[in-house]
N, C-alpha and C positions, 0 to 999 in steps of 0.2 A: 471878182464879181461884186461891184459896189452897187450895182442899178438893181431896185429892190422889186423890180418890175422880171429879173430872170432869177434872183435870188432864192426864188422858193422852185425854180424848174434848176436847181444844181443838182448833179449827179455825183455819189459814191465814188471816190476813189481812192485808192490804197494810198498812204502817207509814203515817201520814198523811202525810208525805215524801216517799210512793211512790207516790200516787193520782195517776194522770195522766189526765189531760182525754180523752184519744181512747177510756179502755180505760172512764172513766164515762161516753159519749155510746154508745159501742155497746151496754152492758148496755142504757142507754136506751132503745135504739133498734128493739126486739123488744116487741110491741106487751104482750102478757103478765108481763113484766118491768114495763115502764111503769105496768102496773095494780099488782100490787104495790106499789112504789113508792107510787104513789096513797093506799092503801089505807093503809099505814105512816103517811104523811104526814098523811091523814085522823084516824086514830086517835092520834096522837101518841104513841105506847107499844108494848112489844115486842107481837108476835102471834108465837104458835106457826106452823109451817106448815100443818097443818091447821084452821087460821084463814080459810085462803083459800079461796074457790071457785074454782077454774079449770078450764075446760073440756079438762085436757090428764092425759094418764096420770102416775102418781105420779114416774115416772123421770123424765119432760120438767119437771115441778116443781121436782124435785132440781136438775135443770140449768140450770132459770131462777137458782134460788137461788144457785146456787154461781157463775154467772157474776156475779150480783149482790155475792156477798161479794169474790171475789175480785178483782174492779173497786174495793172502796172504797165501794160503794153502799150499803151493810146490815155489819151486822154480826151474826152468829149466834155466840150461846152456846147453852152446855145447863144448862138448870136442871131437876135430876133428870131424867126420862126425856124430858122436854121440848127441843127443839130452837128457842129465841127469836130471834127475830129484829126487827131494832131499826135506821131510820135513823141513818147517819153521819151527819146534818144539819147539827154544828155541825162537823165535817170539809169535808165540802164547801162550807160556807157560807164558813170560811176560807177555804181553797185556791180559791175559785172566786165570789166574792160575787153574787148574785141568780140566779145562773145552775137551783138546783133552783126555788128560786121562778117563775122564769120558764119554764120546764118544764115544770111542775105546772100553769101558769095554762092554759100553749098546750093542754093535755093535755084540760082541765077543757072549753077553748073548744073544738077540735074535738069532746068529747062531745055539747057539748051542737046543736054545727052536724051530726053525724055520726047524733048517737044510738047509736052502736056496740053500745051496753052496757059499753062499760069505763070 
């Protein structure tokens, strides 16, 4: 973020050093979160947050998010009035080897045992 113009609009994010395993399995752990996640992993490239459909008011949104960045789980920039948000994948694939993958898979098979919708 060299443009001094989004410089002061950077957001908090855990150093890769810092991501610990309890604080990624509870973002996890919130079923709306988990979609996300999905969703990111799915498309393999940032989405805006009004990329998502979720069944939840804009504030509970904000708060998925932010528990999401703030775990290490995502990572949120802003490109111009845009707020991007973009898998740590090669973060956690490090710090935690197969563990999103295997995540994702259970996530995929409950769908499709649940039908949920998510």
């Amino acid at each position: 973020m060299n443009d001094t113009a989004t410089a002061g609009r950077a957001l908090p994010h855990p150093e890769r050093g810092e991501i610990r395993l309890e604080a990624v399995l509870h973002a996890l752990s919130d079923p709306m979160r988990l979609q996300i996640v999905r969703e990111l992993a799915a498309e393999e490239a940032e989405l805006t947050c009004s990329q998502f459909e979720l069944p939840v008011t804009k504030s509970t949104t904000t708060h998925h998010f932010r528990v999401l960045r703030e775990s290490g789980v995502i990572r949120q920039v802003y490109r111009g009035t845009a707020k991007m948000n973009g898998l740590r994948r090669d973060d956690l694939d490090g710090l935690f080897p197969g563990l999103l993958d295997s995540l994702l898979a259970a996530a995929d098979r409950q769908h499709l045992r649940l039908g949920d919708g998510r």
